[in-house]
C-alpha atoms as an extended CHARMM CRD file, in Angstrom:
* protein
*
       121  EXT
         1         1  UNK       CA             30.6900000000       51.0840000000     -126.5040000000  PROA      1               0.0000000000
         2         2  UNK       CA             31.7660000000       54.5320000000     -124.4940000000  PROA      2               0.0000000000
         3         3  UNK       CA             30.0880000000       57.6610000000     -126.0360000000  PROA      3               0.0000000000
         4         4  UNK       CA             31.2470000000       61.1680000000     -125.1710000000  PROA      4               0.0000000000
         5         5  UNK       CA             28.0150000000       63.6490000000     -125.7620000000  PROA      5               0.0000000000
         6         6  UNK       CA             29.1550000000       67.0020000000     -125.5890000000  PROA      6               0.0000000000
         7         7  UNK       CA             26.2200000000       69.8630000000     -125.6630000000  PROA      7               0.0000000000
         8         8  UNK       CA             26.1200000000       72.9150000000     -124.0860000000  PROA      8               0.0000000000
         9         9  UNK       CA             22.4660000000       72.6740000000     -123.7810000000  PROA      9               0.0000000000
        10        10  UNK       CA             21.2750000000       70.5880000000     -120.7350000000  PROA      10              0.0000000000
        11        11  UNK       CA             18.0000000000       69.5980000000     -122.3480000000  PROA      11              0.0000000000
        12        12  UNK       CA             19.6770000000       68.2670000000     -125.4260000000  PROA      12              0.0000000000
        13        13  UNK       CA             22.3590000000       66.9140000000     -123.6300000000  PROA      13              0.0000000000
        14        14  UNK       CA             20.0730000000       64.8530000000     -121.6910000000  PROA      14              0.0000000000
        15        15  UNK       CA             17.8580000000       63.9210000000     -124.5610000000  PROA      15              0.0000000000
        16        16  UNK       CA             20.7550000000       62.5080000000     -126.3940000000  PROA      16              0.0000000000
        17        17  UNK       CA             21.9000000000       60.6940000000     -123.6740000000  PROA      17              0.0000000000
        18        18  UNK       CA             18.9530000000       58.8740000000     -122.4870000000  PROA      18              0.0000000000
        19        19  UNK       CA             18.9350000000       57.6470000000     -126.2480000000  PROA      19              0.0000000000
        20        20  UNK       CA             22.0690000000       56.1370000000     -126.4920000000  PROA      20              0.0000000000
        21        21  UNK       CA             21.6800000000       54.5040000000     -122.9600000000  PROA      21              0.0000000000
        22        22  UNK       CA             18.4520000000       53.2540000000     -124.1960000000  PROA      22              0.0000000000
        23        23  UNK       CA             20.8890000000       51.4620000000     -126.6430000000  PROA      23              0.0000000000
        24        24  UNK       CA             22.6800000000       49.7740000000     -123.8190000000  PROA      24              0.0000000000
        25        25  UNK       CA             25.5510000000       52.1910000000     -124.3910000000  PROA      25              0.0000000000
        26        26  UNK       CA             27.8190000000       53.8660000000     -121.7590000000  PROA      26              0.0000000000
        27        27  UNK       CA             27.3490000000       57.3380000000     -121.7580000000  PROA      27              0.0000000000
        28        28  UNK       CA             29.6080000000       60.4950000000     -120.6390000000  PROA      28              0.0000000000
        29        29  UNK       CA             28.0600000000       63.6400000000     -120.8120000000  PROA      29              0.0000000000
        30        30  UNK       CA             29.4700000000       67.5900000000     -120.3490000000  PROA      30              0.0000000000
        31        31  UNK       CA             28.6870000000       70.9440000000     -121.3880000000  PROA      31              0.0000000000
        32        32  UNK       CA             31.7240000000       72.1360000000     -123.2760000000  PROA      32              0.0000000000
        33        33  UNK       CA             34.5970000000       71.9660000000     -124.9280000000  PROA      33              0.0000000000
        34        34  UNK       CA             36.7950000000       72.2520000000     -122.8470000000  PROA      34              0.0000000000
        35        35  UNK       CA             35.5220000000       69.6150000000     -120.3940000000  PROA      35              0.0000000000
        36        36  UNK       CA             35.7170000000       67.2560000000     -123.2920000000  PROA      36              0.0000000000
        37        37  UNK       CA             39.0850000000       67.4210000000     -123.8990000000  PROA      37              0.0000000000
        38        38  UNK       CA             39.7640000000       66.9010000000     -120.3660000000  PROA      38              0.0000000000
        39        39  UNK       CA             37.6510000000       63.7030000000     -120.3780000000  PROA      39              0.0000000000
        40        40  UNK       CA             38.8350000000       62.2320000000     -123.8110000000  PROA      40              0.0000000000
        41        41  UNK       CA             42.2320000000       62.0210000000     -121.9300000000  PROA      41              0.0000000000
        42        42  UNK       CA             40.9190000000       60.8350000000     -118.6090000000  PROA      42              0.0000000000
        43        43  UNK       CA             39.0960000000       58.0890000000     -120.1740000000  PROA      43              0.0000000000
        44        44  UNK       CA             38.9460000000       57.2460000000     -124.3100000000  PROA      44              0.0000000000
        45        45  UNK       CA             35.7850000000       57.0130000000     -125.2510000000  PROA      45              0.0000000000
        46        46  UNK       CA             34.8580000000       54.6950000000     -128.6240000000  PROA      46              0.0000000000
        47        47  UNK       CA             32.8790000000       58.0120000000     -130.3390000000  PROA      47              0.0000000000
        48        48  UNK       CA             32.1040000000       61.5300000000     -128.9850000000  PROA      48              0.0000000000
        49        49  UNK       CA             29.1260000000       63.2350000000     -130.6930000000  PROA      49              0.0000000000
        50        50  UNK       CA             30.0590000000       66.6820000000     -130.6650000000  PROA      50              0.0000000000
        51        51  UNK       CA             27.7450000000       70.1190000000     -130.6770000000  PROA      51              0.0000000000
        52        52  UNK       CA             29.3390000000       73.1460000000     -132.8670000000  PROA      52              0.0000000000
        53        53  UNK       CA             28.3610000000       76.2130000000     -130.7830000000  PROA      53              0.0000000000
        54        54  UNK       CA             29.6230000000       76.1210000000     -127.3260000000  PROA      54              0.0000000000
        55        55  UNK       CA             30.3650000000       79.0410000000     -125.3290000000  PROA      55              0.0000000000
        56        56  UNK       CA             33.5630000000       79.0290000000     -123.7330000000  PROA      56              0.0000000000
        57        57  UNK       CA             37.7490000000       78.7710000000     -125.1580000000  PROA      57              0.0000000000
        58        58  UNK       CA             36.9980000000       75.8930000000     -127.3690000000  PROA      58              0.0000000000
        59        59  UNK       CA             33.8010000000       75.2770000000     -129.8570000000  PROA      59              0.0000000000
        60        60  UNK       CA             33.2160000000       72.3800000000     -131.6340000000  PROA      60              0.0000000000
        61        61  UNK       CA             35.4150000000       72.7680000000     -134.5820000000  PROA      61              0.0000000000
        62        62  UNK       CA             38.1960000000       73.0300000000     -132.3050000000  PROA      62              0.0000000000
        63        63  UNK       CA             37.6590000000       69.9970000000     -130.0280000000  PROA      63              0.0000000000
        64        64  UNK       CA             37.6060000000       68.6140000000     -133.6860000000  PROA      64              0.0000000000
        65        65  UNK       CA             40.8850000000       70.1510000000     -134.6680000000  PROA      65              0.0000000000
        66        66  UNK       CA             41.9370000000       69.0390000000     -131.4150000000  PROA      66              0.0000000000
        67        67  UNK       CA             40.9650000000       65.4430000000     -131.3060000000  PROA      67              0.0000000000
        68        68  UNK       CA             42.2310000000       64.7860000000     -134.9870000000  PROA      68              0.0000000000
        69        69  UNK       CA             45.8360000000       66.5760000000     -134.0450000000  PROA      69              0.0000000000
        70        70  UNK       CA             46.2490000000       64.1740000000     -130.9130000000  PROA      70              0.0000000000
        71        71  UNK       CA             47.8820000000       60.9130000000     -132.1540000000  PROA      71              0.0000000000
        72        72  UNK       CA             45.4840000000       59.2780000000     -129.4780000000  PROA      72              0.0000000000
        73        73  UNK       CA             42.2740000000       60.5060000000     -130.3350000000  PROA      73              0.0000000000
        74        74  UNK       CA             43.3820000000       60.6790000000     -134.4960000000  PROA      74              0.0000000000
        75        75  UNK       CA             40.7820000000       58.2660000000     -135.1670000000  PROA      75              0.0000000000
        76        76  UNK       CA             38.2060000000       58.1430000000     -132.9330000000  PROA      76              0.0000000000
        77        77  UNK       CA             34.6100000000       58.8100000000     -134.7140000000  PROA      77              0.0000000000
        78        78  UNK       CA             33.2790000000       62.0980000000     -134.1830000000  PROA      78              0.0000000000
        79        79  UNK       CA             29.4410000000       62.6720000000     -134.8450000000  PROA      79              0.0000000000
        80        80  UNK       CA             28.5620000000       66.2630000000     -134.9780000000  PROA      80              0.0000000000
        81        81  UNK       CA             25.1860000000       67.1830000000     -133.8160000000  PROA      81              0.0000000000
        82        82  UNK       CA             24.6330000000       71.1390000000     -134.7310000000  PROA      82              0.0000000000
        83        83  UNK       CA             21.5440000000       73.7210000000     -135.5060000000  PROA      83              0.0000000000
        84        84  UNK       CA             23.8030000000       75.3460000000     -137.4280000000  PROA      84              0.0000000000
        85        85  UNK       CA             22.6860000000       74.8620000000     -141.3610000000  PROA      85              0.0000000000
        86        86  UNK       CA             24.3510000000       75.2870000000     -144.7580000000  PROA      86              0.0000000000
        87        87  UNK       CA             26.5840000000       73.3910000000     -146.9220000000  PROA      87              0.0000000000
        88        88  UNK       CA             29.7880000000       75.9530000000     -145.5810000000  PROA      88              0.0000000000
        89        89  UNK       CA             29.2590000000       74.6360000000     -141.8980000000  PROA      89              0.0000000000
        90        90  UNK       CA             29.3270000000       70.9860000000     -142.8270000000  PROA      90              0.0000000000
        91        91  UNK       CA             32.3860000000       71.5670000000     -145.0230000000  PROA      91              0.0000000000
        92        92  UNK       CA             34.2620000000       72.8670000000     -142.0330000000  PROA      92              0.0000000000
        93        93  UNK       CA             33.3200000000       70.5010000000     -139.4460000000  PROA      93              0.0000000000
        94        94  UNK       CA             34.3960000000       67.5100000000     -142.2250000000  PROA      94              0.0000000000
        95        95  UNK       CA             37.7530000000       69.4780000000     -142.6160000000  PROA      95              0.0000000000
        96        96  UNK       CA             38.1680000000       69.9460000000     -139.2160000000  PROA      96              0.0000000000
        97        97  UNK       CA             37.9070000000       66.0510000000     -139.1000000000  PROA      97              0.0000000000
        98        98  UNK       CA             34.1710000000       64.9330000000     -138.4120000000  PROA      98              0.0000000000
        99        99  UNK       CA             33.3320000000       61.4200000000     -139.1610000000  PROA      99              0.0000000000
       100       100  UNK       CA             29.8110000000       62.9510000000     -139.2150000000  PROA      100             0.0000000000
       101       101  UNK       CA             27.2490000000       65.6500000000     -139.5970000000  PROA      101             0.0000000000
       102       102  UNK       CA             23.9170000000       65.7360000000     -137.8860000000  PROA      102             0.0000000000
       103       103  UNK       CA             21.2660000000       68.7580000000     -138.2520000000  PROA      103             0.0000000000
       104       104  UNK       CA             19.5430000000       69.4250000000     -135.4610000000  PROA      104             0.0000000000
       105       105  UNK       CA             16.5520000000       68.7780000000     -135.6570000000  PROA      105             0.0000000000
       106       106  UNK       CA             17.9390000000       65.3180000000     -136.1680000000  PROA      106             0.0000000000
       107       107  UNK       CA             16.8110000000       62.3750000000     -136.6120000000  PROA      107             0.0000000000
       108       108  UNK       CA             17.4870000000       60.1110000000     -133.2080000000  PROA      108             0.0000000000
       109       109  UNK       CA             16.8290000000       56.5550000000     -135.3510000000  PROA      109             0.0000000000
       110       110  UNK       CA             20.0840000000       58.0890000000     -138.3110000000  PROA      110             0.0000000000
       111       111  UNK       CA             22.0780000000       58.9060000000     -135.1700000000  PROA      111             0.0000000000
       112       112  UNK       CA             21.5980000000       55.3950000000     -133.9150000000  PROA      112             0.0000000000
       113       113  UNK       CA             21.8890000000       53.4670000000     -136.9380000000  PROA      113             0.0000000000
       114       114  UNK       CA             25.2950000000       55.1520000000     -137.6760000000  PROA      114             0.0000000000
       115       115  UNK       CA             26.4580000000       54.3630000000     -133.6980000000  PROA      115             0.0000000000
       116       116  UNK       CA             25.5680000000       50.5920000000     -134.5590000000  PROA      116             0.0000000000
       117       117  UNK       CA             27.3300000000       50.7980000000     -137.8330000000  PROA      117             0.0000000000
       118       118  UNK       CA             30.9100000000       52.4320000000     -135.9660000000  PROA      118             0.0000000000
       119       119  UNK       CA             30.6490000000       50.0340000000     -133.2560000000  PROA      119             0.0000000000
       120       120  UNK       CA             29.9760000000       46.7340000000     -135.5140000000  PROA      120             0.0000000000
       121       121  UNK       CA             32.7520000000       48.4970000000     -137.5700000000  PROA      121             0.0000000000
């Protein structure tokens, strides 16, 4: 399974992707938004976990908006992973289209179980 991690910050970033390798997944990993869209179309991954607040043109509710409008990407799973906290944020990233909603601090053995249960899915 290809995973798209998209974090602005390199130590999370990293950190998420060394667990999901651990996993024996293939991992992609950039710093913004704008980066991701550019690699969704380059190469589709099979879910993109996705960080709310990224500086730049487009943050994480976009790429959302983004992915969902794109017949291509429509369905593909998106996991956010956010600090950002309160029942308003998660109701905008799940209308924006998340398949998901982490809290950072999160919980890496959640985030894998629901990778296992997408890619067995």
């Amino acid at each position: 399974m290809r995973i798209l991690v998209v974090e602005d910050q390199e130590s999370i970033r990293k950190m998420i992707q060394a667990l999901v390798k651990a996993r024996g997944y293939e991992v992609t990993a950039v710093n913004s938004g704008a980066k991701a869209l550019e690699t969704v179309t380059e190469r589709l991954p099979d879910v993109v976990l996705l960080d709310l607040m990224m500086p730049g043109q487009f943050d994480g509710l976009e790429v959302c908006r983004r992915l969902r409008a794109d017949p291509a990407t429509r369905s593909l799973p998106v996991l956010i992973i956010t600090a950002m906290s309160g029942d308003d944020v998660k109701a905008r990233a799940l209308e924006a289209g998340a398949t998901g909603f982490f809290n950072k601090p999160f919980s890496p053995i959640a985030l894998l179980k629901e990778l296992e249960r997408i890619a067995s899915g």
